[in-house]
Wavefront OBJ file of the C-alpha trace (Angstrom):
o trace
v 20.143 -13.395 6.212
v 19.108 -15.711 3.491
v 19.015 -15.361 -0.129
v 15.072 -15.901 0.005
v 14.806 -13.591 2.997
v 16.987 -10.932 1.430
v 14.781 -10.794 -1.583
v 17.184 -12.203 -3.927
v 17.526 -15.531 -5.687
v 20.434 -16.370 -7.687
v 20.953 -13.106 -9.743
v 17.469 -11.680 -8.967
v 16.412 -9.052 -6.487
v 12.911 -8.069 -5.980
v 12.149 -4.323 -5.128
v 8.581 -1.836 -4.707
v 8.063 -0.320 -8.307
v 9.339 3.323 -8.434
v 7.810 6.082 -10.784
v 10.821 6.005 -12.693
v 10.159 2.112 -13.171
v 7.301 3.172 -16.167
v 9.520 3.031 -19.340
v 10.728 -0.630 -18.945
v 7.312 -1.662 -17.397
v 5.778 -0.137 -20.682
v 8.456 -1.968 -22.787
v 8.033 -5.475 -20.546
v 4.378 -5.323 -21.028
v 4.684 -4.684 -25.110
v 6.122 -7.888 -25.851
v 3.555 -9.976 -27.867
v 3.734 -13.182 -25.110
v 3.045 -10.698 -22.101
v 0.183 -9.403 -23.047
v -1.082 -12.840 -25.219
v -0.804 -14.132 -21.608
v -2.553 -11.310 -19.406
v -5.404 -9.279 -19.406
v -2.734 -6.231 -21.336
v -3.311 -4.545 -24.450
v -1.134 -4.673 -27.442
v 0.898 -1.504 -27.660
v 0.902 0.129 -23.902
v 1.323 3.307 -23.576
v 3.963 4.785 -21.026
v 1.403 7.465 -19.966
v -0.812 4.391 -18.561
v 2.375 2.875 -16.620
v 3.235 6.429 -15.909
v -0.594 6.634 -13.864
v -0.234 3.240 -12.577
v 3.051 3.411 -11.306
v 1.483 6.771 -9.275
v -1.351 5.119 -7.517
v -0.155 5.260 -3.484
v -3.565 3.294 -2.446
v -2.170 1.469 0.825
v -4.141 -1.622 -0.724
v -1.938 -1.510 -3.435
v 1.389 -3.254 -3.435
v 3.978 -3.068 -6.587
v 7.315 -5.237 -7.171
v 9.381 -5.500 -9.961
v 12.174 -8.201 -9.947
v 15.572 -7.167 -11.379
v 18.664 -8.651 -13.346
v 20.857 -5.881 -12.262
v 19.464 -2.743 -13.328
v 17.008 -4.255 -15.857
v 13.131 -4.950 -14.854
v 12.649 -8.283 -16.510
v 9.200 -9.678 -14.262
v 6.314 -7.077 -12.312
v 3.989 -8.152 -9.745
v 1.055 -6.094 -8.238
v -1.174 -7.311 -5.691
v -4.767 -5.784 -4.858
v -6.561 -6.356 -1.923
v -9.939 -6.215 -2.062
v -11.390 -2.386 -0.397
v -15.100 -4.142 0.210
v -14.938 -4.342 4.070
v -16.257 -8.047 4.343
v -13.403 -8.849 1.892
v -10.309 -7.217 3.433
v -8.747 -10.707 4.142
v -8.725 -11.244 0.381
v -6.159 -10.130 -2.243
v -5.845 -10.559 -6.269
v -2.824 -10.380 -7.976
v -1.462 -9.909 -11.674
v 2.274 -10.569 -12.944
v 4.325 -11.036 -16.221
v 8.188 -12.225 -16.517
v 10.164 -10.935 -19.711
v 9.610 -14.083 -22.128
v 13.467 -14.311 -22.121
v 13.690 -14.752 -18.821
v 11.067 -17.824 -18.465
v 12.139 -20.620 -16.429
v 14.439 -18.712 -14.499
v 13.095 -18.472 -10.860
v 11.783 -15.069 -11.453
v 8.097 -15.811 -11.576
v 8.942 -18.219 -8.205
v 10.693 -15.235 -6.568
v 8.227 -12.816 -7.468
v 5.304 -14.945 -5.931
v 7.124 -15.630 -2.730
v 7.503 -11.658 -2.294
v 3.476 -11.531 -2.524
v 2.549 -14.772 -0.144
v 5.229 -13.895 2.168
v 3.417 -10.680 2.434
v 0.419 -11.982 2.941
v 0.926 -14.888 4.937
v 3.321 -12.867 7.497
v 2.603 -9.157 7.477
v -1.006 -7.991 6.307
v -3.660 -10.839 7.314
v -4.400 -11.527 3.701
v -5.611 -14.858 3.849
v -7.245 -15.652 -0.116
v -5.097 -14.848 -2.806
v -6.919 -15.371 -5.747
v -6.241 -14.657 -9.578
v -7.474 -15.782 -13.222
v -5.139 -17.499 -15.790
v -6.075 -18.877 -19.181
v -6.149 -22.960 -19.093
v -3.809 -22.966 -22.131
v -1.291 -21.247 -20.137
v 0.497 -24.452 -18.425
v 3.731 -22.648 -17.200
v 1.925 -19.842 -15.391
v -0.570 -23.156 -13.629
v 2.375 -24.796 -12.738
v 3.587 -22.168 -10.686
v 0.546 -21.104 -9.286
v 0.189 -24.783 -8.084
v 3.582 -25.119 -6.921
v 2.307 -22.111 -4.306
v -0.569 -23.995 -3.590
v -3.137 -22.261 -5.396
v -5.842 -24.638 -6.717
v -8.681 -24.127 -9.358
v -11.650 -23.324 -8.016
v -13.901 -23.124 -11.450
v -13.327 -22.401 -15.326
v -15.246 -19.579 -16.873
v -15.770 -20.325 -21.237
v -15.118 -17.074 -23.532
v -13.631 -15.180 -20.409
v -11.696 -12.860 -22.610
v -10.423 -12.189 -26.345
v -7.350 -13.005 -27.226
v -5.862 -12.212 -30.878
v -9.490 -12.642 -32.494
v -10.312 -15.648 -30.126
v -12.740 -16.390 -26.927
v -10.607 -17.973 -24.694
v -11.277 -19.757 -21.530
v -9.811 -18.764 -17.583
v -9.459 -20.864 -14.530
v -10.028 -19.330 -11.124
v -7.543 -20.294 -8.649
v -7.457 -19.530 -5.163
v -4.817 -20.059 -2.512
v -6.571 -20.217 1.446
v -4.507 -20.385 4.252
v -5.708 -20.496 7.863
v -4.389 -18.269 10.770
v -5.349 -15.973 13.556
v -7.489 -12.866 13.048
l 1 2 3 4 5 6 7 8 9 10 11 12 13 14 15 16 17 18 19 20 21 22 23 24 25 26 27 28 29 30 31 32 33 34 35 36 37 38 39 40 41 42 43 44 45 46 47 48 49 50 51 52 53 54 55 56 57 58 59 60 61 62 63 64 65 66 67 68 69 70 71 72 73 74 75 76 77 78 79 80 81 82 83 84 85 86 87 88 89 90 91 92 93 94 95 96 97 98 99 100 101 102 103 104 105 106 107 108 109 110 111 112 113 114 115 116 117 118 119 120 121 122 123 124 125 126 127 128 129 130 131 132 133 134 135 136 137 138 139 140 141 142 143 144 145 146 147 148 149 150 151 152 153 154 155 156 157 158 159 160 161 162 163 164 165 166 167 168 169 170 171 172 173 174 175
């Protein structure tokens, strides 16, 4: 088996979130760049990782990647419940800030499209991303997402309207 088949890339392993994940999750998601970079509050609360980590939905899929025993990047992917939609998927992610440039980001997106592409007929991944946020656009184009539009004063940011890109990633296959 491969390294990219086995889930692991250089030190990294990727895994499904556990319950018992919630405490590093909530301390991942409180560092100022995280949440600066996502749709995340300041200050999470490990009750609210606690109830997300619990949600079983079988559209619902969570990953954490690993340095050993430490989280240091979280992936979940959403696919959409409307019935017409079924074939499409969202996504959301965030890589400890010390761990940027890594491969974890890379690793952690390969889990997701190889699960799409491969094992549950998701065929549109699509996600937002703020257009000041070149690292996270460089990846999502190295996976061959592509920006669809740009929506002005999507979301506030430390006092500030700031501005998303849509980006969507189609491939084609059998139904």
């Amino acid at each position: 088996m491969s390294e990219s088949e086995s889930g692991k890339s250089s030190q990294f392993s990727v895994r499904h979130s556990l319950p018992s994940d919630a405490a590093q999750l909530n301390h991942l998601y409180a560092q100022t760049q995280l949440y600066s970079d996502t749709l995340q509050l300041p200050l999470p609360t490990l009750a609210r990782w606690e109830e997300r980590l619990a949600d079983t939905s079988p559209s619902l899929f969570s990953y954490v990647a690993c340095d050993g025993e430490r989280i240091v990047g979280q992936i979940t992917l959403r696919i959409e419940p409307n019935l017409r939609r079924r074939h499409v998927a969202s996504f959301g992610m965030g890589v400890d800030a010390s761990y940027h440039g890594q491969g974890v980001g890379s690793l952690l997106l390969k889990t997701i499209t190889d699960l799409c592409d491969n094992w549950i007929n998701v065929r549109r991944i699509e996600l937002t991303v703020f257009v000041d946020n070149k690292a996270a656009l460089a990846l999502y184009q190295k996976f061959g997402f592509e920006i669809e539009g740009t929506s002005p004063c999507f979301a506030v940011r430390d006092g500030k309207f700031v501005d998303v890109h849509h980006m969507g990633r189609v491939t084609s296959g059998a139904i």
